[in-house]
N, C-alpha and C positions, 0 to 999 in steps of 0.2 A: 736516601739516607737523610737522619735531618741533624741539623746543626744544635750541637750541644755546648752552652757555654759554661762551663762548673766555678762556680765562681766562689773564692774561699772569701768567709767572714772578716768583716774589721776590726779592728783591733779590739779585744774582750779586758773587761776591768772585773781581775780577779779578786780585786781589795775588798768589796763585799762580804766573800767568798772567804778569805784570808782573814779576815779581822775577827770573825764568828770563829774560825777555828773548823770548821766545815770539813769532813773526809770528801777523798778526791773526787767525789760524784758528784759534790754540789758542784763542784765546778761546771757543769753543764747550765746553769741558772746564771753565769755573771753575763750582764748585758755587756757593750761596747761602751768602750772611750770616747772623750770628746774627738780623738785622730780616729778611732773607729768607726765614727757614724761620719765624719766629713767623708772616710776612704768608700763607705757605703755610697756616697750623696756622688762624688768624684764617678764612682764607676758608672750607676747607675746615665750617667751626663756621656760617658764613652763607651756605651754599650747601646744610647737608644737610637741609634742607628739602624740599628738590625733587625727592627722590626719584631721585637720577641712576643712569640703567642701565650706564650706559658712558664709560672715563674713557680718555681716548688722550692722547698727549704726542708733541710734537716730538722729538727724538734728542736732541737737545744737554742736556748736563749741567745746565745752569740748570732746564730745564724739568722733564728727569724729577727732578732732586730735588724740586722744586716737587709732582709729582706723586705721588713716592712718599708725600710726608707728606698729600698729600689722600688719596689709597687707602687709607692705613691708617688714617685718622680715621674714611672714610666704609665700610669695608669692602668698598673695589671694585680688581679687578686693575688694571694699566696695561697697553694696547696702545700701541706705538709702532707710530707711522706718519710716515716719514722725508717726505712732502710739508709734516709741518705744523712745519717748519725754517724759523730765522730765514731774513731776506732778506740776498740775497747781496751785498753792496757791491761786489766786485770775483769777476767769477766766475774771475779767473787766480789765484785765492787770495794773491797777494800783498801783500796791504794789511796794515800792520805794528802797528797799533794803533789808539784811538778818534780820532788825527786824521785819519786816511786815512778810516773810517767816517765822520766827521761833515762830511768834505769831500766824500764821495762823495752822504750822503743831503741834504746844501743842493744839491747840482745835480741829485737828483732832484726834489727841492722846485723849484726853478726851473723843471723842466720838467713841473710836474705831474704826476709819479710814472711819466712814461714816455716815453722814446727820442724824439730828434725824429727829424721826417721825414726817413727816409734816412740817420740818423745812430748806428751802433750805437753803446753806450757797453759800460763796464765792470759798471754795478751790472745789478741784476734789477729791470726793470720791475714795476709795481702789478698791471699785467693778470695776467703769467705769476705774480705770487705767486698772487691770488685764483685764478689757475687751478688751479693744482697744490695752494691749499687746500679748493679745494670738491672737487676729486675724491677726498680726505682725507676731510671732512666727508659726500659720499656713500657712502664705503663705511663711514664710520661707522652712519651711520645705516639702511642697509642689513642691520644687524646688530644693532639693537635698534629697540624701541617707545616708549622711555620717554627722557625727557632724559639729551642728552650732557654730558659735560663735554670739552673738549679743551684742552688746556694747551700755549700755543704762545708766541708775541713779538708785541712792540707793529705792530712794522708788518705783519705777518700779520692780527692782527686792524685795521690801518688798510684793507687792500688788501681787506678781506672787510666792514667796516662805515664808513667813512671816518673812524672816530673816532680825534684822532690823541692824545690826551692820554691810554692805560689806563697808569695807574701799576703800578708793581710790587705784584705780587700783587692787580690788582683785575681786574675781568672785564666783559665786555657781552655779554649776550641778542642773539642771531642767529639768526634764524628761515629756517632752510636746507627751500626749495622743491624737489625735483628737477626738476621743469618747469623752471625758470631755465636748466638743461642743454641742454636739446632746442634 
């Protein structure tokens, strides 16, 4: 089995983002805070321990700057791999800022992370994130021996470990099986 460490982005500076007036998709483009990129440089300092072979990142801005300043502490490239992308609150992209997000992820909450019966919604279910991150997390590991790091969002890593509290810039250990596939 190889060791997985999912490490959620530093802190993102939406004001960019917010100042333009930007619908909620830009928000995938605001880079990190000046606390964002220290929490980046922080972890990176308590994660190089462990020897990691391979560092992948979600697409979105938050993460690979998140990732660029770990690669360059730990001396390791970035693969992006666009499955390990925040969760989609509204797949019609038209959600216009965090109150549309925070109204969408309480009624995911409500429904326990997934679609009632017969009832499609707007956000992205828990199942189809953890899907589309373990098949991320497979072809990661499919291409090294040695501990991952992969740089992704809190509810990516909710839908992948249940844990729903990773603060910005901290990580949790995930022990990715390929048996769990079959």
């Amino acid at each position: 089995m190889t060791q997985i460490y999912l490490v959620r982005h530093g802190e993102p500076d939406y004001g960019p983002v917010d100042a333009r007036g930007l619908p909620g998709p830009a928000a995938d483009s605001a880079p990190l805070t000046a606390l964002g990129a220290k929490q980046a440089q922080e972890l990176a300092d308590l994660l190089s321990g462990i020897g990691a072979t391979c560092l992948a990142s979600s697409p979105y801005t938050r993460a690979l700057h998140s990732a660029a300043i770990i690669g360059h502490r730990l001396a390791l490239g970035v693969r992006v791999d666009y499955d390990l992308r925040d969760w989609l609150p509204d797949h019609t992209g038209l959600w216009r800022g965090v109150a549309d997000v925070r109204a969408a992820q309480a009624e995911l909450d409500t429904y326990g992370g997934e679609w009632p019966d017969g009832i499609l919604r707007r956000w992205e279910p828990l199942s189809k994130v953890r899907e589309r991150a373990r098949a991320a997390l497979g072809r990661l590991v499919a291409i090294t021996d040695g501990p991952v790091l992969a740089v992704t969002h809190a509810m990516v890593i909710r839908a992948l470990t249940g844990e729903t509290g990773t603060a910005h810039g901290g990580h949790e250990y995930y022990r990715y099986d390929p048996a769990d596939d079959v």
